[in-house]
C-alpha positions as CSV (number, residue, x, y, z in Angstrom):
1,X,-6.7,30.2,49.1
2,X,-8.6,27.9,51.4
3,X,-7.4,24.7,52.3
4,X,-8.9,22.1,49.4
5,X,-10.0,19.6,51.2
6,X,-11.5,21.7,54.2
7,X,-13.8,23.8,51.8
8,X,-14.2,22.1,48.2
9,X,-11.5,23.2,45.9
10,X,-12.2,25.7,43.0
11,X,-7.9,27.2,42.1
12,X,-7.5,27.1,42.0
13,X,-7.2,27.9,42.2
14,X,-7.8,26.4,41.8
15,X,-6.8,26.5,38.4
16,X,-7.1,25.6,40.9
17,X,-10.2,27.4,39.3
18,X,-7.5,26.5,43.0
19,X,-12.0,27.0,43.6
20,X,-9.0,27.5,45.1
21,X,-11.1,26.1,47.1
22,X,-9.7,26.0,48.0
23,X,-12.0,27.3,47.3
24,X,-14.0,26.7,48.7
25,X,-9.4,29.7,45.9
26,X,-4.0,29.0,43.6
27,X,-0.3,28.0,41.9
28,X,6.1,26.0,40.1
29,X,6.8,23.5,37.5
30,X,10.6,22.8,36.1
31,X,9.1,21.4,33.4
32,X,11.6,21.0,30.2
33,X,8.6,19.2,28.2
34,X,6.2,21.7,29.1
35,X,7.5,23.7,26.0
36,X,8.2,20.7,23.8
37,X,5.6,18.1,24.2
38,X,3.0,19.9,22.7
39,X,4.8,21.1,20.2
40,X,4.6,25.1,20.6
41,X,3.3,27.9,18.3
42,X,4.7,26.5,15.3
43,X,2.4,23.6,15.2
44,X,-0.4,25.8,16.6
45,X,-3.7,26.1,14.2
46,X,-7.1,27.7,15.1
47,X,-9.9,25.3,14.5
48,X,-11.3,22.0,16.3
49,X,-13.2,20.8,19.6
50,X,-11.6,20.7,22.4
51,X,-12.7,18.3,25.5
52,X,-12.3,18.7,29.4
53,X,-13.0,15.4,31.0
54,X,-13.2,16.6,34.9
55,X,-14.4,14.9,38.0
56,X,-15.6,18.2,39.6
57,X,-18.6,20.3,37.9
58,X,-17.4,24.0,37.0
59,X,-20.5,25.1,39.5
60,X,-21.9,28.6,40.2
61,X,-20.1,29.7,36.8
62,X,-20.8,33.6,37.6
63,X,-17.8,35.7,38.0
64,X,-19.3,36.7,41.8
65,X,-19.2,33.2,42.9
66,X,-16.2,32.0,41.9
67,X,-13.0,31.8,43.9
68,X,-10.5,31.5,41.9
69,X,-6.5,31.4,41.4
70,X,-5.7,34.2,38.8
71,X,-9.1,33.8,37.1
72,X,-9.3,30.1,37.1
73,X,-8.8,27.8,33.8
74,X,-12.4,27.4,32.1
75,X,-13.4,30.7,33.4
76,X,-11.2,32.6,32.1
77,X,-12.1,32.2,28.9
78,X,-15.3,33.6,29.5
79,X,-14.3,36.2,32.1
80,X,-12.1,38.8,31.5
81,X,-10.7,40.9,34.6
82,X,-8.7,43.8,34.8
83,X,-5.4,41.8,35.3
84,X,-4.8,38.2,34.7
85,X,-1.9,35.7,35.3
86,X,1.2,36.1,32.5
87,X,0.4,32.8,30.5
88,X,3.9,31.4,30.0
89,X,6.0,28.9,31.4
90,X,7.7,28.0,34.8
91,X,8.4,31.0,37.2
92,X,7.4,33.8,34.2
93,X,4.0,32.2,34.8
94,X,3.7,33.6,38.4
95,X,3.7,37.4,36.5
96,X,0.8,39.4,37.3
97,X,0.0,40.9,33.3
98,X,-2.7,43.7,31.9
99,X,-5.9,42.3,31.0
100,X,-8.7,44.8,30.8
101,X,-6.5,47.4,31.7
102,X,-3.5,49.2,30.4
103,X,-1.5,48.5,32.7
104,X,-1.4,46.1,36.2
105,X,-2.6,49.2,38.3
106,X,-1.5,52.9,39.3
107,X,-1.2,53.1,43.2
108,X,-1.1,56.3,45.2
109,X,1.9,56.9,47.4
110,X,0.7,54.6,50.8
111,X,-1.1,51.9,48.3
112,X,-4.6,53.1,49.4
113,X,-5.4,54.2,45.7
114,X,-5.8,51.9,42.9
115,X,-6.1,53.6,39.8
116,X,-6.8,51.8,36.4
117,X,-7.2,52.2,32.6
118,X,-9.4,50.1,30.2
119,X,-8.0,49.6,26.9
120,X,-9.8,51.1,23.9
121,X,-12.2,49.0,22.0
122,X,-13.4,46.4,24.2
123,X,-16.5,44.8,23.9
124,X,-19.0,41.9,25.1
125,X,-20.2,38.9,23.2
126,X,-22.9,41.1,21.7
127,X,-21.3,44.0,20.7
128,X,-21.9,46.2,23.0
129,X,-18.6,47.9,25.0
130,X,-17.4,47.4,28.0
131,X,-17.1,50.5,30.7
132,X,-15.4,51.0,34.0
133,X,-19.2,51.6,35.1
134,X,-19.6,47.3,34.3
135,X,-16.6,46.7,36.2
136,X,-17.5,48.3,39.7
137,X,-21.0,46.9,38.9
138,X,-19.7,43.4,39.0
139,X,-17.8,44.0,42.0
140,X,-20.7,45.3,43.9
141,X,-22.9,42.3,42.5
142,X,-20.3,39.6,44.8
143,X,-21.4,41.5,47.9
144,X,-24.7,39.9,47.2
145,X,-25.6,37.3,49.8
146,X,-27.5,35.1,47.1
147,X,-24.3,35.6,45.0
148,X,-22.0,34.4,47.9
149,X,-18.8,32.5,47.0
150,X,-15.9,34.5,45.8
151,X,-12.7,35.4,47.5
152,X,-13.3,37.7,50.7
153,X,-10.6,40.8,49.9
154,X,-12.7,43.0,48.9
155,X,-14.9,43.0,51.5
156,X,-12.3,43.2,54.0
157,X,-10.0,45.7,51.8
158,X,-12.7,48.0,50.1
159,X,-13.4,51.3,52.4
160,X,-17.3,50.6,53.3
161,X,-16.5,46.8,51.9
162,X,-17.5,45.2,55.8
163,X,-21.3,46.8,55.4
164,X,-22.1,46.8,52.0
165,X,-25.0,44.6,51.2
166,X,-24.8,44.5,47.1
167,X,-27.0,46.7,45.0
168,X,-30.1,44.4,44.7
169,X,-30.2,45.8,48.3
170,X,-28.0,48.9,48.3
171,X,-28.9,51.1,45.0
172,X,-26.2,53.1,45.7
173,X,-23.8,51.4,45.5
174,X,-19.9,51.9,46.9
175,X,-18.3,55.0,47.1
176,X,-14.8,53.4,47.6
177,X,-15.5,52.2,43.5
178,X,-15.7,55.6,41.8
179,X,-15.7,55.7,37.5
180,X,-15.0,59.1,36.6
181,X,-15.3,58.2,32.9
182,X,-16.1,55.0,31.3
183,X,-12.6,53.4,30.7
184,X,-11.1,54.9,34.2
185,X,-11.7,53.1,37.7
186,X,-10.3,53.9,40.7
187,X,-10.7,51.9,44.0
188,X,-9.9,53.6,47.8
189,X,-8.6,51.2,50.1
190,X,-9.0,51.2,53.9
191,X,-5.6,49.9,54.5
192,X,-1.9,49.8,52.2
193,X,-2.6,46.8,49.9
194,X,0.2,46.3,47.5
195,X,-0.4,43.3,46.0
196,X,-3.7,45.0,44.6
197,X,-3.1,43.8,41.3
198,X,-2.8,40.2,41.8
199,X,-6.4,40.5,43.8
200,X,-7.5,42.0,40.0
201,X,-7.1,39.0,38.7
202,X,-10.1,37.5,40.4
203,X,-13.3,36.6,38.4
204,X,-15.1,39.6,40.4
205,X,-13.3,42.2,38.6
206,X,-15.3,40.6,35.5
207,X,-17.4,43.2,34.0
208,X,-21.2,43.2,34.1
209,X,-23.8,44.8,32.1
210,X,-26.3,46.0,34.7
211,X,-28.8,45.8,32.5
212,X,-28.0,42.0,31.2
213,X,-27.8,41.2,35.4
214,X,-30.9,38.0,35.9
215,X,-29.4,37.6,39.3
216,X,-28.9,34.1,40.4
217,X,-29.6,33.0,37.0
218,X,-27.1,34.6,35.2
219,X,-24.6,31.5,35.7
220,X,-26.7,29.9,33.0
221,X,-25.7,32.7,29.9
222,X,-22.8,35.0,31.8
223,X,-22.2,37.6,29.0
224,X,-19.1,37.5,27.3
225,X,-15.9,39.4,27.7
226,X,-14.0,36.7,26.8
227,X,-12.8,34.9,23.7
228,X,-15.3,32.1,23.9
229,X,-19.2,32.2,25.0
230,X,-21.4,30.3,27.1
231,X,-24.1,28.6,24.6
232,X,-25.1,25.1,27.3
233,X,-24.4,25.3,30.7
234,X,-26.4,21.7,31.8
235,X,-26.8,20.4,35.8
236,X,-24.8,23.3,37.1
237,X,-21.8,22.9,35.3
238,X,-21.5,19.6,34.7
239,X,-21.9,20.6,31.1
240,X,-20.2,23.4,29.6
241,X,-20.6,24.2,25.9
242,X,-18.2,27.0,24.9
243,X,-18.0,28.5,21.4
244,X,-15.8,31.9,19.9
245,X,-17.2,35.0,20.8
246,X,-16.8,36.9,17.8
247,X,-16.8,40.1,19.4
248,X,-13.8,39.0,21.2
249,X,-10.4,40.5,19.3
250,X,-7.2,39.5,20.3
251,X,-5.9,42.9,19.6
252,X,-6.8,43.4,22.6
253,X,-5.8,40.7,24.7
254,X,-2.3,39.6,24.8
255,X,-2.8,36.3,26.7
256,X,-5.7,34.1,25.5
257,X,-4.7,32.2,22.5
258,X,-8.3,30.7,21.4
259,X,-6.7,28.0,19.2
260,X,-10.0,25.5,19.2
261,X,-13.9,26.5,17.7
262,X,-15.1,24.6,20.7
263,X,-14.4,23.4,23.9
264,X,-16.6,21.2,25.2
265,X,-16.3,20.4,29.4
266,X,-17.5,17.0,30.8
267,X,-17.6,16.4,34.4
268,X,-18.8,14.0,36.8
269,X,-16.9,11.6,35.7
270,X,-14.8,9.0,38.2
271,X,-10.7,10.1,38.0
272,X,-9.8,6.7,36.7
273,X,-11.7,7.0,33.6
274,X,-10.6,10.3,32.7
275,X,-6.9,9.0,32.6
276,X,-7.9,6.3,31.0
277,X,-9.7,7.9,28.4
278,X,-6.9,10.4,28.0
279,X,-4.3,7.5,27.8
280,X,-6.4,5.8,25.2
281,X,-6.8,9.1,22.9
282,X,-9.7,7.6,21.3
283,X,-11.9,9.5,18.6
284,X,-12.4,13.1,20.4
285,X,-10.7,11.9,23.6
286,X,-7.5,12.6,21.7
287,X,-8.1,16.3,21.8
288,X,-8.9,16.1,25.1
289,X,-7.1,17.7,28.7
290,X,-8.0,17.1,32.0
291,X,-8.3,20.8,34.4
292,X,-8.5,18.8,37.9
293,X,-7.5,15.5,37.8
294,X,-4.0,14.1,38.8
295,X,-2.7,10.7,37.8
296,X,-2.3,8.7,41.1
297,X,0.8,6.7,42.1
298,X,-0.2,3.5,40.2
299,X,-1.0,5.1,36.9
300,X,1.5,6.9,37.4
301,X,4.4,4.1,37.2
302,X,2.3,2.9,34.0
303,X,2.6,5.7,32.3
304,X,6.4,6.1,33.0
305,X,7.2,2.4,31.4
306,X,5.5,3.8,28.1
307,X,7.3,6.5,26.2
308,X,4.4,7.7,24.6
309,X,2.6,8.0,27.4
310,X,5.4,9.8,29.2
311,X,5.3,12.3,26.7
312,X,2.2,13.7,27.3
313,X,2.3,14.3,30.6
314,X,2.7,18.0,32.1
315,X,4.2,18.2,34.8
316,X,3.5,21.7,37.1
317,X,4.3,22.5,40.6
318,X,1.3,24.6,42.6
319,X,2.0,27.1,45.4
320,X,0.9,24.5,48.1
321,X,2.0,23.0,51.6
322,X,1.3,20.0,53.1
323,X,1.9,20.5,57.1
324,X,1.4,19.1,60.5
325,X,-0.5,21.7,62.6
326,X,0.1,22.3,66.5
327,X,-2.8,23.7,68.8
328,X,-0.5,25.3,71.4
329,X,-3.7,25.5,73.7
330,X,-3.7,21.8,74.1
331,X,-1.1,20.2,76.2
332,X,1.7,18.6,75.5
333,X,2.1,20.9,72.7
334,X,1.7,24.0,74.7
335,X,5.5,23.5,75.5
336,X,7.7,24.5,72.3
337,X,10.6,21.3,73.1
338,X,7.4,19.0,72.0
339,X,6.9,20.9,69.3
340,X,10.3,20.9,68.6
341,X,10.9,17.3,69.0
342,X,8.3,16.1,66.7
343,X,9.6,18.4,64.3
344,X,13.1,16.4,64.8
345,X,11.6,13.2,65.0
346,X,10.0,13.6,61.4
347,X,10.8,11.0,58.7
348,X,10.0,13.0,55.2
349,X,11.5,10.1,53.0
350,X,8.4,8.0,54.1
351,X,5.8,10.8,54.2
352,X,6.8,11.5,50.6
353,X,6.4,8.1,49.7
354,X,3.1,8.0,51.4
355,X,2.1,10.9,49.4
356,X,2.9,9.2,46.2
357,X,6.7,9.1,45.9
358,X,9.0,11.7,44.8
359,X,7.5,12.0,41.5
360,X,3.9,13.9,43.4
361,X,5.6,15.1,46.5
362,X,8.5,17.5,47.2
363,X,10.3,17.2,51.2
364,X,9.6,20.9,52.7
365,X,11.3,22.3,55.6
366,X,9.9,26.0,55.0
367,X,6.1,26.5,55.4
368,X,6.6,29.1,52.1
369,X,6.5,27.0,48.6
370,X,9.9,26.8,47.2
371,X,9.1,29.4,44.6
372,X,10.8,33.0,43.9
373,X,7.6,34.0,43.6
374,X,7.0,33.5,47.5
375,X,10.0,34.7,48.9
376,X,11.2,31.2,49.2
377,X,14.5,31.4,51.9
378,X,15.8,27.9,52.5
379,X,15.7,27.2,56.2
380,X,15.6,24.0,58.4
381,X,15.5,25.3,61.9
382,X,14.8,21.2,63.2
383,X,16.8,19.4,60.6
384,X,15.5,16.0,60.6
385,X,17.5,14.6,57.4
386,X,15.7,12.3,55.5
387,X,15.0,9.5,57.4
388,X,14.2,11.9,61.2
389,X,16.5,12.4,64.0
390,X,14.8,10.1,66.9
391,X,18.2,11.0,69.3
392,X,17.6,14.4,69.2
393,X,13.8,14.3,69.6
394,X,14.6,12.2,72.7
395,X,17.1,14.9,74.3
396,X,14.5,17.3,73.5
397,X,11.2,15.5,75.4
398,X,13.8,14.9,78.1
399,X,14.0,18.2,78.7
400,X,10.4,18.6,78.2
401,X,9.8,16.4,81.2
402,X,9.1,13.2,79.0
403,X,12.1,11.3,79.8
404,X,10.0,8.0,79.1
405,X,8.7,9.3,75.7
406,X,4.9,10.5,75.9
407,X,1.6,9.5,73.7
408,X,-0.4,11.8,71.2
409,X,-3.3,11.9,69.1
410,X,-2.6,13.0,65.6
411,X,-6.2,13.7,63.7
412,X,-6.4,13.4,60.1
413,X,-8.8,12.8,57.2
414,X,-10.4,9.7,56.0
415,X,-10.4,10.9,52.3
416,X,-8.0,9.3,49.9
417,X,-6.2,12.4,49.2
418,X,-2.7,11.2,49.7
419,X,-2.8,14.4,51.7
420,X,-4.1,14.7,55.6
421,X,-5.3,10.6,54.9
422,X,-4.4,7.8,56.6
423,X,-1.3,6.8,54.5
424,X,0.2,10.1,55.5
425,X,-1.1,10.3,59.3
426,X,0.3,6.6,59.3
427,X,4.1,7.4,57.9
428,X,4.0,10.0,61.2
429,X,3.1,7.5,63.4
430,X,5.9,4.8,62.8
431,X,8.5,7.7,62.4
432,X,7.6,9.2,66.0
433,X,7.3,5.5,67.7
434,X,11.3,5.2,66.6
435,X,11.8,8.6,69.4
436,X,9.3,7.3,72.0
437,X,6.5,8.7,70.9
438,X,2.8,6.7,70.8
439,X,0.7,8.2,68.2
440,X,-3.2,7.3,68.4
441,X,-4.9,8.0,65.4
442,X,-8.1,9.6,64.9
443,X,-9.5,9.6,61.6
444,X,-12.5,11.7,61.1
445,X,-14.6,11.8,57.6
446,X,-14.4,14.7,55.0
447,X,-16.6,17.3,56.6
448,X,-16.4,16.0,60.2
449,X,-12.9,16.6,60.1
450,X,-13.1,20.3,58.4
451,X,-15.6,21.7,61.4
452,X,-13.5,19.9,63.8
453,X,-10.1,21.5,62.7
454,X,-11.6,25.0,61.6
455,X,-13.3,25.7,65.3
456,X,-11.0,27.6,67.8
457,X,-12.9,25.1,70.4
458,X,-12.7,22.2,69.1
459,X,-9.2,22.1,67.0
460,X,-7.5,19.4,68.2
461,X,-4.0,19.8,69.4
462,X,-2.1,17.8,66.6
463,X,-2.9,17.5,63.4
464,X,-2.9,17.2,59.2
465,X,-3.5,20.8,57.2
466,X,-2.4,22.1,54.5
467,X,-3.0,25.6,52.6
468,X,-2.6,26.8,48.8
469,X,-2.1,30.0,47.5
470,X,-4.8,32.6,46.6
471,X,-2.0,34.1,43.7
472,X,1.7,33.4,44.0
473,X,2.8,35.3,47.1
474,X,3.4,34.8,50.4
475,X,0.7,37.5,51.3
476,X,-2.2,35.0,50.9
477,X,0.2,32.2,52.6
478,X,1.6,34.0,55.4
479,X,-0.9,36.3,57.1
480,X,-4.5,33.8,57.0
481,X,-2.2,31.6,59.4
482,X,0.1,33.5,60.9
483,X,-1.9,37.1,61.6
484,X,-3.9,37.1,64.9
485,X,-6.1,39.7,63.6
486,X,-7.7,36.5,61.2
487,X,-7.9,34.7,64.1
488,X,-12.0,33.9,63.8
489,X,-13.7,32.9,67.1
490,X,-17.1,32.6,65.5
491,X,-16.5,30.9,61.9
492,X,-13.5,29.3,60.1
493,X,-10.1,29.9,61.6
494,X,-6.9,29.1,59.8
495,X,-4.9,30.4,62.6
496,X,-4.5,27.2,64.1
497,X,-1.6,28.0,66.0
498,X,-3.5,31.1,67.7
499,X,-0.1,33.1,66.8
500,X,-0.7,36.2,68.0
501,X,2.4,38.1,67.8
502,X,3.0,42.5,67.8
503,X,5.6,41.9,65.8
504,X,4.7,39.8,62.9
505,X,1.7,41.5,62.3
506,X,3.5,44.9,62.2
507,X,5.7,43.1,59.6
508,X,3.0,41.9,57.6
509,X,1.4,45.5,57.8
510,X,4.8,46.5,56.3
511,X,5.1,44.0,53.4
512,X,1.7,45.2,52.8
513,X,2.7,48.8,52.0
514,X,5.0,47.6,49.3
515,X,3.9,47.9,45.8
516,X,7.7,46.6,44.7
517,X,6.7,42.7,44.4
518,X,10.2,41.6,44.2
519,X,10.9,43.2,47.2
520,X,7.9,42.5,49.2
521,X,9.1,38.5,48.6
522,X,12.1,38.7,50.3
523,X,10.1,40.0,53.3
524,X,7.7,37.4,52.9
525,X,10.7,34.7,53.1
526,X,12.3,36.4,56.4
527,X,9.0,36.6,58.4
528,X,8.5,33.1,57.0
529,X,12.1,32.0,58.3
530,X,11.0,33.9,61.4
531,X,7.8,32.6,62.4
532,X,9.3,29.0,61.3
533,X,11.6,29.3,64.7
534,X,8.3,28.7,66.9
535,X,7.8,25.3,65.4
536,X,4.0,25.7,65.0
537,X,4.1,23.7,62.2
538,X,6.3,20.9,60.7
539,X,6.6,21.2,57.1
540,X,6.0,18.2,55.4
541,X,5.8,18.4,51.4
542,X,5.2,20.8,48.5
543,X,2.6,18.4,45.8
544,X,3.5,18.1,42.5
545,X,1.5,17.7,39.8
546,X,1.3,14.9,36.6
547,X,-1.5,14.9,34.0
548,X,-2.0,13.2,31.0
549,X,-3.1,15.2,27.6
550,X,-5.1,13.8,24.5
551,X,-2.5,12.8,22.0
552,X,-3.4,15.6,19.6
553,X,-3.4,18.3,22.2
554,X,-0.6,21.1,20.7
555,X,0.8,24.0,22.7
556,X,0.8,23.3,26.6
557,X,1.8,25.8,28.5
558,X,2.1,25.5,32.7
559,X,2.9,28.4,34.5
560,X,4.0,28.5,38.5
561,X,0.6,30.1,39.0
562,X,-1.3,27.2,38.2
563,X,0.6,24.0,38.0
564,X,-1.2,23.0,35.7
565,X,-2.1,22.7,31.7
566,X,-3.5,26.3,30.5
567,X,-6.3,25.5,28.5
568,X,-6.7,29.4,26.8
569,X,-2.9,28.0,25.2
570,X,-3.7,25.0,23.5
571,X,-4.5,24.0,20.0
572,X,-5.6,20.6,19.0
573,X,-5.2,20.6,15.5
């Protein structure tokens, strides 16, 4: 997943759609009233409109454009792939499930084959089945330059991926995608890929009727595999009408519960109204969720002096870190003590209350989220404590040469983001000033600062990043930042160390070659405790997330995928 605030957020990720963004893209919560506050299956009923009130449009709503954290929230109940994200609670959330397919994927011995299975009986919004031939279809369709967007694996994994121009160009389509029969597909890889099946999840495993295809129009009607239909898509997103797809049969699909008739999604709408609106529960507002808005610091402590309030919140915790960046390139911070020192010097108590307070921001000391999923491994290879450790910065820039302390420029975002802002870059500054260290600050607006940052020659040498997670792994963390193949001269780099190093990118070549997930995380966590001893980044916190729910909203579910409300679980009757 791409950084959110470099390259506009979809997880989103991200569910980020996390468009992730990150897009531009993610992802766990500990959340007791996650399964009590709405009330669970038992008070459950099919019927009713359900509202999104979001400040974000859900643009370019075809499955090729969309970069998205296990299929995203809205889209997936249009877009079904051929795995999805397990739809449950806390860490059984980060599950990659069947969708589509019978199973999550057969590999070949060295995880170059994919093989897969559709189930029986599944059909579009019209009737009509679905075949493996719609699947590889809709893959080929996202190598479309007009259809541009979507998450780059599959050009870089796909044998002939790198070349292939789509098939409004290319007729012929892949070879690496063959369909032997219509409910078999099997994909060849040009290098061990393990975690296959979390990249399945991915809106451009949607199928696609060929025939159905109106190119860049088809955002406006996408047909169906899902349990709801697109019948008004108005201003690119900003208005989404969804209604059942009657075709749809949850025989077939395990996940989506399609409580609500409707759901109705609203965006363009400033943050503060949504929570207002949501805290209100007026008329339909009361059967209303929010898919990307946060409540902020001050609403926050509102809503924690009202018990009602408080109780329809969800709470959810996203595979994301929030980091200080080196550009060893640059001195002072070509010499590691620097590095090293600053790392020290940090005072996390005050970043996490410049981030919101301990209620939105969890202290980090590993660059990995603290999630199983990831391979979390506690480390603290420059422990700080809460409040930094200015004495031993000091020895350290001593030994550096800067017996008489030294002065920096940390760069950071003018957005309010309570992320790389000025709140944040701030908290840095007066903690390093207590170990002899001047910080300047440079703030730079939104997309000033994203070229500035993402250019191997113009990255400054210190600075605010952070990064979320494409699916919940430490694949997608690890190897965008730490692998020197991915370092881009030419375009956007996320290498911003310029870590070049034999021996983490044999390991991650390794990791790779698993298809055992649970194993593959405990690699994930020692390379991350390894890489961690260079100091290339200082670890700052892990976000969480608060949002408010309409007062009749039933059934919330938030999975460590996510981190947030799954709208295909609720009910609001």
């Amino acid at each position: 997943m791409r950084q959110p605030s470099l390259i506009a957020r979809r997880v989103a990720v991200a569910s980020v759609s996390l468009v992730v963004a990150a897009g531009a893209a993610a992802c766990g919560p500990e959340d007791n009233d996650a399964k009590s506050s709405g009330g669970g299956d038992s008070q459950a009923k099919k019927g009713g409109t359900l509202s999104v009130l979001n400040s974000n449009p859900q643009s370019d709503f075809d499955p090729a454009r969309l970069y998205t954290s296990g299929g995203g929230n809205v889209p997936s109940l249009v877009f079904r792939t051929l795995t999805t994200r397990n739809r449950e609670n806390g860490a059984a959330g980060s599950e990659v499930v069947p969708d589509l397919a019978t199973d999550t994927g057969r590999p070949s011995k060295n995880a170059t084959v994919w093989t897969y299975t559709l189930k029986k009986g599944l059909t579009y919004e019209d009737g009509s089945p679905i075949t493996s031939a719609d699947i590889k279809y809709g893959i080929e369709r996202s190598f479309a330059a007009e259809l541009s967007g979507g998450a780059p694996y599959l050009r870089d994994w796909l044998i002939g991926g790198a070349d292939y121009q789509g098939p409004y160009k290319d007729k012929k389509g892949l070879d690496s995608i063959e369909t032997p029969d219509d409910l078999t597909i099997v994909f060849h890889l040009n290098k061990p890929e393990g975690e296959f099946p979390y990249l399945a999840t991915q809106t451009q495993f949607t199928p696609v009727p060929k025939a159905k295809d109106t190119g860049t129009k088809y955002e406006q009607h996408p047909v169906s595999s899902g349990p709801y239909k697109v019948v008004k898509n108005e201003n690119d997103g900003e208005r989404l009408l969804l209604e059942r797809n009657t075709h749809w049969s949850a025989s077939t699909d395990a996940e989506r519960k399609a409580y609500p008739d409707k759901i109705d999604v609203r965006s363009g709408l400033d943050s503060s109204v949504i929570n207002q609106r949501l805290s209100s529960s007026q008329g339909p507002d009361a059967a209303a969720v929010t898919t990307d808005t946060n409540l902020g610091p001050a609403e926050l402590a509102k809503v924690t002096g009202d018990k009602e309030l408080a109780s329809r919140v969800g709470t959810g915790h996203f595979g994301y870190t929030n980091y200080i960046a080196f550009n060893p390139k640059v001195k002072p911070f070509d010499n590691p003590k620097v590095r090293q020192a600053i790392s020290y010097a940090i005072d996390r108590s005050s970043v996490v209350n410049a981030a919101g307070g301990s209620s939105l921001a969890e202290p980090a000391t590993t660059y990995l989220p603290n999630q199983k999923s990831f391979g979390y491994t506690p480390y603290d290879h420059f422990p700080a404590g809460a409040s930094g450790n200015a004495a031993k910065a000091k020895e350290l820039l001593k030994e550096a040469g800067y017996k008489n302390g030294l002065t920096v420029t940390l760069t950071h975002s003018n957005s309010k983001d309570f992320e790389t802002s000025p709140e944040i870059a701030t908290a840095i500054q007066d903690a390093l000033k207590k170990a002899g260290i001047t910080v300047k600050l440079q703030g730079l607006e939104s997309n000033d600062y994203s070229d500035r940052v993402q250019s191997v020659t113009t990255e400054p040498g210190f600075f605010l990043a952070h990064w979320g997670a494409d699916w919940p792994s430490g694949g997608p963390f690890l190897a965008p930042i730490f692998d020197g193949r991915q370092i881009v001269k030419d375009g956007a780099n996320f290498n911003t160390g310029f870590l070049n190093d034999k021996s983490v990118n044999d390991e991650i070549d390794a990791i790779n070659k698993l298809t055992d997930l649970d194993q593959a995380a405990k690699r994930w966590g020692a390379l991350d405790k390894k890489i961690g001893e260079q100091a290339l980044t200082v670890p700052l916190f892990h976000p969480v997330y608060k949002r408010l729910y309409g007062k009749d909203v039933k059934n919330i579910v938030i999975s460590d995928w996510t981190g947030v409300l799954d709208i295909s679980q609720v009910a609001v009757k």
